[in-house]
Each structure stands twice: as C-alpha cells, then as structure tokens.
Backbone as JSON, one array per atom type, in Angstrom:
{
  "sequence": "XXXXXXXXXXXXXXXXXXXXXXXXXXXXXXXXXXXXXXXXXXXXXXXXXXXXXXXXXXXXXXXXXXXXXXXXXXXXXXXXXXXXXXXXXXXXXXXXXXXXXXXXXXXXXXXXXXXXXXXXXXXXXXXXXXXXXXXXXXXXXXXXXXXXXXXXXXXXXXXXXXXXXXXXXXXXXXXXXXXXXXXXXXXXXXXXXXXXXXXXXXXXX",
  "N": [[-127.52, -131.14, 56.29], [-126.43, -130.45, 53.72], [-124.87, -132.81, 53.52], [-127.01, -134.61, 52.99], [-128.58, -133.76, 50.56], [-126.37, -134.36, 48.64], [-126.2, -136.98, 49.15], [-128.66, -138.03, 48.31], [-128.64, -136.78, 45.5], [-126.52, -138.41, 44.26], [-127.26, -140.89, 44.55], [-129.91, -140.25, 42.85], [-128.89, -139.01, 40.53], [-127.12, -141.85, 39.62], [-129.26, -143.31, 39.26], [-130.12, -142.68, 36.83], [-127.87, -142.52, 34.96], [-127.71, -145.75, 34.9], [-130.31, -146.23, 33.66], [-129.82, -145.26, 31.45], [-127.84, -146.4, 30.15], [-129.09, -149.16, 30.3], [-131.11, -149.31, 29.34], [-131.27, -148.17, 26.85], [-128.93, -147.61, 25.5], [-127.2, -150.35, 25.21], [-128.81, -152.29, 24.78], [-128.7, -151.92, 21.48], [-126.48, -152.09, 21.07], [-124.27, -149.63, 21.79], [-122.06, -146.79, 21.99], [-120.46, -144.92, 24.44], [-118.1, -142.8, 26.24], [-114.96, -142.31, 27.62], [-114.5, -144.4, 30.7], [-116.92, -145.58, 31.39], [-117.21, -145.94, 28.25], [-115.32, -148.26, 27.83], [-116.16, -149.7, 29.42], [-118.1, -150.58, 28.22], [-117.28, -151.66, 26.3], [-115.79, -154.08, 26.91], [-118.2, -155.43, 27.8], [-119.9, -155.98, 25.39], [-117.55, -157.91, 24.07], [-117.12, -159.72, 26.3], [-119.54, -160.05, 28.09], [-119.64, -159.5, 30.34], [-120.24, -158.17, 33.16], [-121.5, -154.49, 33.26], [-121.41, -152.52, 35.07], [-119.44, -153.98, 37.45], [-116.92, -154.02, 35.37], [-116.21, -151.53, 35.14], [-116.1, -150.32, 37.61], [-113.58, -152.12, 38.17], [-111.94, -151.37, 36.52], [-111.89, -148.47, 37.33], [-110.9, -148.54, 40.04], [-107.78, -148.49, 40.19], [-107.13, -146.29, 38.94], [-108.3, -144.82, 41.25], [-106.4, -145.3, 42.98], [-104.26, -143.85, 42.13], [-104.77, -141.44, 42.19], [-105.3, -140.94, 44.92], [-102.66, -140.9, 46.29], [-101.31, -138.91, 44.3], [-103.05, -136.62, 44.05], [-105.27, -136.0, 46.36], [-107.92, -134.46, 47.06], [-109.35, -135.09, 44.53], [-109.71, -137.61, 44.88], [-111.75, -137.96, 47.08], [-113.41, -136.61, 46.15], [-114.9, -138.48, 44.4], [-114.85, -141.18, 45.0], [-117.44, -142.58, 46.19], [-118.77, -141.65, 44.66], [-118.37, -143.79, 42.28], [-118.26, -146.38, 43.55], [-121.33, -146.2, 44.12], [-122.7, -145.65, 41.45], [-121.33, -147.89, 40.16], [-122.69, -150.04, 40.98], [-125.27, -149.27, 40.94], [-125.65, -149.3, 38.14], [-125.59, -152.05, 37.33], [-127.52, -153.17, 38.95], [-129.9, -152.08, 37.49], [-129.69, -153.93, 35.13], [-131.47, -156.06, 34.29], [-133.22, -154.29, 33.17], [-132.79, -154.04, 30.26], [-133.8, -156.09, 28.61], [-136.24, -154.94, 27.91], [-137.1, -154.27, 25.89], [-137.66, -151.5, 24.8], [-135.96, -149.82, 23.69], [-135.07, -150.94, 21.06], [-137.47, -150.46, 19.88], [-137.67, -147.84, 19.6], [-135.64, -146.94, 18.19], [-132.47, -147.04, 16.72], [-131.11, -144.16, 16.84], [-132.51, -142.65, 17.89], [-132.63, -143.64, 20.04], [-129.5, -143.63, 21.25], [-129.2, -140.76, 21.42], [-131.21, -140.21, 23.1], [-130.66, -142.08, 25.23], [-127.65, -140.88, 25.95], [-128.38, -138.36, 26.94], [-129.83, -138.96, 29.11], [-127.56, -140.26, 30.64], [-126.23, -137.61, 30.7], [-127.73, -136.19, 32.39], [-127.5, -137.48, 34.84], [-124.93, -137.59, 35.22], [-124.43, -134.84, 35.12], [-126.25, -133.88, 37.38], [-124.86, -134.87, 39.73], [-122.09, -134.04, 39.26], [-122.37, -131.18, 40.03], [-123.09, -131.13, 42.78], [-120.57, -131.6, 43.31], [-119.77, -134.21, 42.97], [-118.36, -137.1, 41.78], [-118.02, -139.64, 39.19], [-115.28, -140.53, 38.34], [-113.11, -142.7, 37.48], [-111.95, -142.47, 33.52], [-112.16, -140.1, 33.2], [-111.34, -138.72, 35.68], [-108.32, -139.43, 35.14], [-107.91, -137.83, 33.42], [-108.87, -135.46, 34.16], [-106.36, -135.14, 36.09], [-104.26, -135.6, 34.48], [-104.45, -133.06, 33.41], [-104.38, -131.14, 34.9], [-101.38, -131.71, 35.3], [-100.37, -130.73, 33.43], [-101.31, -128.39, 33.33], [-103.86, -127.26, 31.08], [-107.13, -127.16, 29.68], [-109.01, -129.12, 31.31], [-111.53, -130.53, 30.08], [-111.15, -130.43, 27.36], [-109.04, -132.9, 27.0], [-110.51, -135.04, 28.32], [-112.21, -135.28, 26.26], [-110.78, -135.68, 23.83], [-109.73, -138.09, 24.94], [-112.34, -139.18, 24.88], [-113.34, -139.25, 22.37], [-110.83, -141.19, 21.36], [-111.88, -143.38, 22.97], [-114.53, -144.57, 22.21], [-114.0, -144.52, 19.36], [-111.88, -146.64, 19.0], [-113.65, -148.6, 20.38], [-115.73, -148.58, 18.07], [-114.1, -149.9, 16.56], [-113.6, -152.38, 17.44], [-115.41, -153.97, 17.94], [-117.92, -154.98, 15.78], [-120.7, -154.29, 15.29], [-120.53, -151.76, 16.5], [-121.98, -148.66, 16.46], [-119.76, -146.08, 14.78], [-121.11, -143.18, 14.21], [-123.4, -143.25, 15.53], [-122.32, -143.32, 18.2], [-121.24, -141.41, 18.48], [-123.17, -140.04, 18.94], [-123.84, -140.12, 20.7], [-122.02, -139.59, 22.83], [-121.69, -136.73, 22.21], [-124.32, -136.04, 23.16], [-124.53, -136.5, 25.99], [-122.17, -134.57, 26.87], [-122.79, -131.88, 25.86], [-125.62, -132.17, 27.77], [-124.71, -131.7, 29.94], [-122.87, -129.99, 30.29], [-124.96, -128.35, 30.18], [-126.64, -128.54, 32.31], [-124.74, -128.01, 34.67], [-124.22, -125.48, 34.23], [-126.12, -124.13, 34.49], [-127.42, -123.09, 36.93], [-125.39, -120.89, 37.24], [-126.48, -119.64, 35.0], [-128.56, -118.32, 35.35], [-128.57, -116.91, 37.66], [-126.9, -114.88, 36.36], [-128.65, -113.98, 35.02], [-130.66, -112.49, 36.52], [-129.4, -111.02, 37.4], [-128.46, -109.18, 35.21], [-131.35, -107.88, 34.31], [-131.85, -107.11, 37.13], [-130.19, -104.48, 37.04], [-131.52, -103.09, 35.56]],
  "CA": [[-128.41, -130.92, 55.14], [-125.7, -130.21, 52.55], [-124.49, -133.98, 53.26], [-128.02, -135.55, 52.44], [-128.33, -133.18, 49.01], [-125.49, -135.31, 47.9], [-126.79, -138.85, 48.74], [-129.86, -137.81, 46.91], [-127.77, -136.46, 44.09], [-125.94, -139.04, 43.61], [-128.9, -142.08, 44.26], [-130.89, -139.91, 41.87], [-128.16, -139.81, 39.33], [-126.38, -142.88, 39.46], [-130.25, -144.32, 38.34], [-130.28, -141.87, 35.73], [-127.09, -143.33, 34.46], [-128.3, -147.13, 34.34], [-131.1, -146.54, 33.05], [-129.45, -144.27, 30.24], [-127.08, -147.28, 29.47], [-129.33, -150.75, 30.18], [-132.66, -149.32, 28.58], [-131.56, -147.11, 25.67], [-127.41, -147.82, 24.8], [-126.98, -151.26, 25.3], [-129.62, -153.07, 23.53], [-128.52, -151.39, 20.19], [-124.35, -152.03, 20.97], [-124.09, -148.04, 21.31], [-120.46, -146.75, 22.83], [-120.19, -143.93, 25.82], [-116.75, -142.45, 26.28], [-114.61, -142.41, 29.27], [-114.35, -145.47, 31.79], [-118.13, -146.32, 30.97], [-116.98, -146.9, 27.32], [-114.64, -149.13, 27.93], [-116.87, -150.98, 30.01], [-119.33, -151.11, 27.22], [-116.23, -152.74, 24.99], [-115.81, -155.68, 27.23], [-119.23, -155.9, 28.49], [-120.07, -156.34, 24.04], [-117.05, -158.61, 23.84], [-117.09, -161.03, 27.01], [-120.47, -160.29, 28.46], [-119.06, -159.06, 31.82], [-121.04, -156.57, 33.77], [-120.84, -153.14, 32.71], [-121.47, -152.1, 36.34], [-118.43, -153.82, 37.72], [-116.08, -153.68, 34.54], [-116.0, -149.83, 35.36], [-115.52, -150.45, 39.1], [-112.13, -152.55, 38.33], [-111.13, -150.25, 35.67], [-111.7, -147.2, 38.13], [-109.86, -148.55, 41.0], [-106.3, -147.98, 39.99], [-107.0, -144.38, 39.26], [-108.28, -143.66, 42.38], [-105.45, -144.96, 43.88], [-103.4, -142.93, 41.72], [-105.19, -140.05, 42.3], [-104.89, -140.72, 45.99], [-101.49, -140.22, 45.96], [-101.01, -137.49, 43.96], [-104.26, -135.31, 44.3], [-106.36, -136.38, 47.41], [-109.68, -134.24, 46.38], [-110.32, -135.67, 43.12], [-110.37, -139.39, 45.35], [-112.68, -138.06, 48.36], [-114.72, -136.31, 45.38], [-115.26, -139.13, 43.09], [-114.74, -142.68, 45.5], [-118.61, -142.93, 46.66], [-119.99, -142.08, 42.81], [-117.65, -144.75, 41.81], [-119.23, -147.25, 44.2], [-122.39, -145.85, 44.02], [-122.85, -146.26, 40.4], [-121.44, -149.09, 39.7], [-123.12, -151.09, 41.54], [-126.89, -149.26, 40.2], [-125.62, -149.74, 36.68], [-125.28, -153.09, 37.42], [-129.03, -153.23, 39.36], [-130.56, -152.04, 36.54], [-129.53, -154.35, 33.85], [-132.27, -156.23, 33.68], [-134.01, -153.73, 32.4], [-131.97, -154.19, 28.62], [-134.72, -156.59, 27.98], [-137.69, -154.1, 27.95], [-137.5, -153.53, 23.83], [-138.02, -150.11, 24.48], [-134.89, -148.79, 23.14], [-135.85, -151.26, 19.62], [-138.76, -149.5, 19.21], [-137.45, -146.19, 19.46], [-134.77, -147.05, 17.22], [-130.47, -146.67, 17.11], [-130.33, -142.93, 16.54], [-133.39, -142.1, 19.32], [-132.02, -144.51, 21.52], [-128.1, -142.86, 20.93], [-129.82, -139.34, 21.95], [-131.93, -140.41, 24.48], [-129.24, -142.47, 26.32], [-126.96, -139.54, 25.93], [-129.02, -137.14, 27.6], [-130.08, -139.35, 30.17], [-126.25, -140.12, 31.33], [-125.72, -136.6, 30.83], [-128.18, -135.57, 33.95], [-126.8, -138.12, 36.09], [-123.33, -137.01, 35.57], [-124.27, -133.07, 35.7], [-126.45, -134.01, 39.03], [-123.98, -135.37, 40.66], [-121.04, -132.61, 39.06], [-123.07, -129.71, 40.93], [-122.25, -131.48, 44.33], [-119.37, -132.07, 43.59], [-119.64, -135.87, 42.81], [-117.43, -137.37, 39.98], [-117.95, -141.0, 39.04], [-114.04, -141.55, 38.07], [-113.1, -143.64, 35.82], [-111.06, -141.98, 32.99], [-112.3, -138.38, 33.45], [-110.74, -138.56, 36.82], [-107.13, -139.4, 34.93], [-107.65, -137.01, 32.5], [-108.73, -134.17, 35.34], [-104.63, -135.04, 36.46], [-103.3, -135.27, 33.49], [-105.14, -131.91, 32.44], [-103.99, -130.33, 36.33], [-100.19, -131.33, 35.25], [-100.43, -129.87, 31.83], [-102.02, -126.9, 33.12], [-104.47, -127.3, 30.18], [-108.4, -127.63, 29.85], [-109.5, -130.92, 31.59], [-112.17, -130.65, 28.97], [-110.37, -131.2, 26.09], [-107.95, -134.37, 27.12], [-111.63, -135.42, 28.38], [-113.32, -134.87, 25.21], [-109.88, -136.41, 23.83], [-110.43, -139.62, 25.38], [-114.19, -140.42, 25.2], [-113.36, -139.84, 20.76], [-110.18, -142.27, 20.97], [-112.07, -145.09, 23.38], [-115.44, -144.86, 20.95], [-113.26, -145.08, 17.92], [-111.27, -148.27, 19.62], [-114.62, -149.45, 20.62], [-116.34, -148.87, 16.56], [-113.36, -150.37, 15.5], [-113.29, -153.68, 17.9], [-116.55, -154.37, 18.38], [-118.23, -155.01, 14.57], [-121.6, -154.24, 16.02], [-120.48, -150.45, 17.1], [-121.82, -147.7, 15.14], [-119.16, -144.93, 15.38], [-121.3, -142.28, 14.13], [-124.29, -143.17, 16.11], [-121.86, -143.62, 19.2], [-120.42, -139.87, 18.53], [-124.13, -138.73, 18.88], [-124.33, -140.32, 22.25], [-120.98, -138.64, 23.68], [-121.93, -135.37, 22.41], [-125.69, -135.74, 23.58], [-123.99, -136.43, 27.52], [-121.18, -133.37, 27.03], [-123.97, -131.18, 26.03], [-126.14, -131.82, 28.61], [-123.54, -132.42, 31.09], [-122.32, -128.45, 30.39], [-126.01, -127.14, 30.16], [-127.03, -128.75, 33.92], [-123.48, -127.47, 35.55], [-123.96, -124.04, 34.58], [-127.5, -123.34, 34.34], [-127.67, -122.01, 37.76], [-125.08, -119.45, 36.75], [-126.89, -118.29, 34.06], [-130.04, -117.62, 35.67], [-127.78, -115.8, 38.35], [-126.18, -113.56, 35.33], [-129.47, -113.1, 33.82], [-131.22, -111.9, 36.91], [-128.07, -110.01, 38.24], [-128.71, -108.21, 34.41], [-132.65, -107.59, 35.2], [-131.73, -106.35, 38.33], [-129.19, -103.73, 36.83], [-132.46, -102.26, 34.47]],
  "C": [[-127.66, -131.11, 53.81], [-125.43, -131.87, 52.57], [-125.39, -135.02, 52.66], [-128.52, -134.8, 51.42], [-127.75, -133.86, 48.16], [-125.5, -136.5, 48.04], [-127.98, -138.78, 48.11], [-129.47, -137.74, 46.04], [-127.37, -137.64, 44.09], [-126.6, -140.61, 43.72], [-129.4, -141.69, 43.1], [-129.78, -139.97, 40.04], [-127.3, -140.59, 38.44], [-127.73, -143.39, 38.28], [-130.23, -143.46, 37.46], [-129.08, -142.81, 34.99], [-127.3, -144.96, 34.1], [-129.24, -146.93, 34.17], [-130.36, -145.61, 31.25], [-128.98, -145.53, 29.53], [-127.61, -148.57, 29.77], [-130.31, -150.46, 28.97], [-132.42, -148.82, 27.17], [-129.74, -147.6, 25.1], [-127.18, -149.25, 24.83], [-127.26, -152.23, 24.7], [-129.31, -152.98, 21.82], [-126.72, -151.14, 20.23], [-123.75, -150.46, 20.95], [-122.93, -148.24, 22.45], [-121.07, -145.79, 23.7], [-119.01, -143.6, 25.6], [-116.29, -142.64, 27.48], [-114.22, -144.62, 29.83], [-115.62, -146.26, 31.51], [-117.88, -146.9, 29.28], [-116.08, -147.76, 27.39], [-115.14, -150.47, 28.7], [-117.9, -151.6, 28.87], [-118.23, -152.2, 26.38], [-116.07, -153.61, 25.47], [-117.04, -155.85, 27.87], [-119.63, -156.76, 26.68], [-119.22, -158.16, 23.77], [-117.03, -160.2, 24.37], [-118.37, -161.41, 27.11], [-120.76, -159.48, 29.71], [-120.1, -158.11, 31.96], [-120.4, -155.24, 33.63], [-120.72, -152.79, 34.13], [-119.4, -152.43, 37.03], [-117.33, -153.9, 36.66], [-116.04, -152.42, 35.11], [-115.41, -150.0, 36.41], [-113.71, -150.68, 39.18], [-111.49, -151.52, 37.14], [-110.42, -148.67, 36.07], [-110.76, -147.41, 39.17], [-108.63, -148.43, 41.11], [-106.22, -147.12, 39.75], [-107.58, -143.95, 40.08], [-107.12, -144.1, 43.3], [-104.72, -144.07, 43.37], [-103.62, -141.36, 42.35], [-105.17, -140.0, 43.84], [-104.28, -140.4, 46.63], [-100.74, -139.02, 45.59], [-102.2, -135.99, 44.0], [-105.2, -136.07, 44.97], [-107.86, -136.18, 46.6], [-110.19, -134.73, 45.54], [-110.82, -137.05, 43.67], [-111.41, -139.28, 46.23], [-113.82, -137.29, 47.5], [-115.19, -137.03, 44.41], [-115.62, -140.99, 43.9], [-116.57, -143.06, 45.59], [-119.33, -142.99, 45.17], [-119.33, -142.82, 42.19], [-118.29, -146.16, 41.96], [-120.48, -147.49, 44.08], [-123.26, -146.54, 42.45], [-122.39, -147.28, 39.58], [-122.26, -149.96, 40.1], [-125.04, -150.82, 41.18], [-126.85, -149.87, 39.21], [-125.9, -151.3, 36.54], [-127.31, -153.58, 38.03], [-130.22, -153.24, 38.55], [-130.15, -152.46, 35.01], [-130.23, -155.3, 33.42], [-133.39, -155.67, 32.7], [-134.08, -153.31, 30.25], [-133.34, -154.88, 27.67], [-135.97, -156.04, 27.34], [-138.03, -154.18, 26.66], [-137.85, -152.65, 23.89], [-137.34, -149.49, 23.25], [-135.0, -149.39, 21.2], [-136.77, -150.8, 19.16], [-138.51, -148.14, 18.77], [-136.4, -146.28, 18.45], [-133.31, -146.15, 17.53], [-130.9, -144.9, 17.53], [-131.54, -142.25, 18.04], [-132.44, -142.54, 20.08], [-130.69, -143.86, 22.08], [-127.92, -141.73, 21.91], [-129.6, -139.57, 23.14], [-130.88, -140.78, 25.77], [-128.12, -141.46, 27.32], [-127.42, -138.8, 27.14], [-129.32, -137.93, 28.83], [-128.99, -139.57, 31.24], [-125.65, -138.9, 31.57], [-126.41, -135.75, 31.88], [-127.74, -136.52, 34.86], [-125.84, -137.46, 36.81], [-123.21, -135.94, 36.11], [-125.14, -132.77, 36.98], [-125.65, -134.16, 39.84], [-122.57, -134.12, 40.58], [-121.76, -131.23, 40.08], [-123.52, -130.33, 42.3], [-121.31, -131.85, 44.46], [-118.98, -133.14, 43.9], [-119.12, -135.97, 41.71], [-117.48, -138.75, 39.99], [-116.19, -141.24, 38.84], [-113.5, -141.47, 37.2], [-111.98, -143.0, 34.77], [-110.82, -140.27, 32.89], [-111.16, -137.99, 34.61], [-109.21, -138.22, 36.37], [-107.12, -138.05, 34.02], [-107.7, -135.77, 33.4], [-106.76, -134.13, 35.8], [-103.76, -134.87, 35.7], [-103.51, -133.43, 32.78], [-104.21, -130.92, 33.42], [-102.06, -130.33, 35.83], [-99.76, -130.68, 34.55], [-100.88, -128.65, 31.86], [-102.5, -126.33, 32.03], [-106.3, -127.92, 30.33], [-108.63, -129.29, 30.44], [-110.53, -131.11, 30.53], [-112.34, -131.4, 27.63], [-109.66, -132.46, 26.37], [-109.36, -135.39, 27.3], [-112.24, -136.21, 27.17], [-112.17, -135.77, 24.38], [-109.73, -138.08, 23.46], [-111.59, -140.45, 25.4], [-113.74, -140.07, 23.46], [-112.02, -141.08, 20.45], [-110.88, -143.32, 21.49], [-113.48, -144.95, 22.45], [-115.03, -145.05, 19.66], [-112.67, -146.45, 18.76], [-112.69, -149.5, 19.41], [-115.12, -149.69, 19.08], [-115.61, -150.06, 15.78], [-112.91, -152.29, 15.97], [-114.47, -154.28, 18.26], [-117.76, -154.27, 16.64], [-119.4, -154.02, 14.49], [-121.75, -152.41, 16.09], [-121.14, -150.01, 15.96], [-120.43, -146.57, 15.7], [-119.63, -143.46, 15.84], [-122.79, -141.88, 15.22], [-123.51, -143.0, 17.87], [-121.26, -141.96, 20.02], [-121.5, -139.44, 19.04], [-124.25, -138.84, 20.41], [-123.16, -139.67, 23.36], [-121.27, -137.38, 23.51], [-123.43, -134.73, 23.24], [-124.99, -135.37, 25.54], [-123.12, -135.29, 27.29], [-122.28, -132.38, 26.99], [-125.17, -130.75, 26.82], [-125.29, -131.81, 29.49], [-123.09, -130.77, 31.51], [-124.06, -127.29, 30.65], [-126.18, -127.27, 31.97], [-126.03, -128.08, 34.75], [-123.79, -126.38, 35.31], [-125.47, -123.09, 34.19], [-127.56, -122.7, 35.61], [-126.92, -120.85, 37.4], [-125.59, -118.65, 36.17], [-128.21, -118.13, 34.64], [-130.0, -116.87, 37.15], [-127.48, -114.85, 37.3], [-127.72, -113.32, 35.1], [-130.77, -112.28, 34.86], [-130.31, -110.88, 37.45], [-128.67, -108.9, 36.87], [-130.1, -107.76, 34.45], [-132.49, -106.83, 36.17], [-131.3, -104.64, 38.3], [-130.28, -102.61, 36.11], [-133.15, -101.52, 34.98]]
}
C-alpha cells in the first residue's frame, strides 16, 4: 500500500511540476532555483529540453551522493527519472497563451505554487527530485548546518546567474517564483503536523 502512495505521489507531482514550468514559467523566461533553474538557463539559451537538461545535470550528484550518503540516492533516483521525463511530456503545453494572459507576475506566483505542491507531494513520501537540493542536503549534513539555508543559498545565486545571463530574466519576478515554491513547499510538509498539534491542543481542553 505504502509503495503505491508513492507512485501516485510522485506521478501526481511530477505533473504538477511540468505543468508549473511549461504552462506558467516558461512562456514569460521566468527562473526556478536549484537544478530546475539551471535547466531553465540553458533551456532560454540553447533551446535544449528542460526535462532532460536537469536529468544530465542531476546525474553526477546522485552518483556522488551514492557514495557518500546512500539514502539521499534511493530517496531521490526515481523523482529524478520520473520528472524529468513528465517535464519534458508536458512541454507542449508552453504554447497554450495561458500564462500571457495571466501576465509575468500571475504567471511567477502561479508557477511557484504549482512546483511547490509537486515538490511538497512528493517530500511527504519521502521523494526528492535531486538535482542541487540533493548537493546542498550533503553539503548541509557535512557542515552540520540547516540544509535549508545552503538550499535557499543556491536557488538566490543560480536565479541571479540566470537574471544576469539570460537578458530576458526578470530577477525580481524570478525571486517571487522561488519564494512562492519554498512557501508552499514548507506549508504542504508540515501541515499534517499542525493539525496533529492543534488537535492534540483541543484534546487537552
């Protein structure tokens, strides 16, 4: 049971993720942070598929991480696979002109939030797409320091890189779309807790 929870989860929010970034970030040159922005910077530049740009970008940190910390590779390899290869499924859908209608700073949001239930579906089975989070989770584990922060870190240096190499970027519109995904990303992971604490306090009355 628990094993088919997590191919749902992570089917259900891989498509959450391409559609966050064909329909709503893409059309309007918007950044992501992480392993997905970096795919957005040469998907802008060459053309390349964002789908597999990520893939080859991810694969040398999961070997790394194979090596030196197993779990993070047997908890992240399948949403690696997984979503690259949706992101990539759903990129025809760029064409729609939705995300033009709704305009940059909707679209920014929207995007946001939409990558940010993928990610926090898949985080609460203990699925991890990768990518640069993954390095930063090791680098965070050797530093015995928030993975959070080096995280958080890394998705404001590769969206600045990206604003600053890609003409096209906005920065500030690009910031709204990393904080929209962190934001939801922290509400979905720990909402069951809090509606454990807040009936545990109910209970107590």
């Amino acid at each position: 049971m628990e094993s088919a929870r997590k191919v749902i989860a992570l089917l259900v929010g891989s498509v959450f993720l391409g559609i966050g970034l064909n329909l709503f970030l893409i059309p309007h040159g918007l950044m992501e942070g992480g392993a997905l922005g970096i795919s957005l910077i040469v998907h802008y530049v060459t053309g390349t598929k964002v789908g597999l740009t990520f893939l080859i970008i991810s694969i040398p940190i999961f070997m790394l991480t194979y090596f030196l910390y197993r779990p993070f590779f047997y908890n992240g390899i399948h949403g690696m696979l997984i979503s690259a290869l949706i992101i990539d499924v759903f990129a025809p859908i760029k064409e729609s002109g939705i995300a033009i209608q709704l305009g940059p700073v909707v679209s920014s949001a929207t995007g946001g939030i939409l990558i940010g239930i993928g990610t926090g579906i898949m985080l609460r089975r203990g699925i991890s797409i990768g990518g640069t989070d993954l390095l930063a989770q090791l680098i965070a584990k050797g530093l015995r320091t928030n993975s959070g922060l080096i995280i958080m870190l890394f998705d404001i240096i590769i969206v600045t890189v990206g604003s600053l190499s890609v003409p096209t970027v906005s920065l500030v519109l690009s910031l709204i779309t990393v904080c929209s995904v962190g934001l939801t990303i922290s509400f979905i992971v720990s909402w069951n807790t809090k509606v454990v604490q807040s009936k545990e306090v109910i209970n107590r009355l």
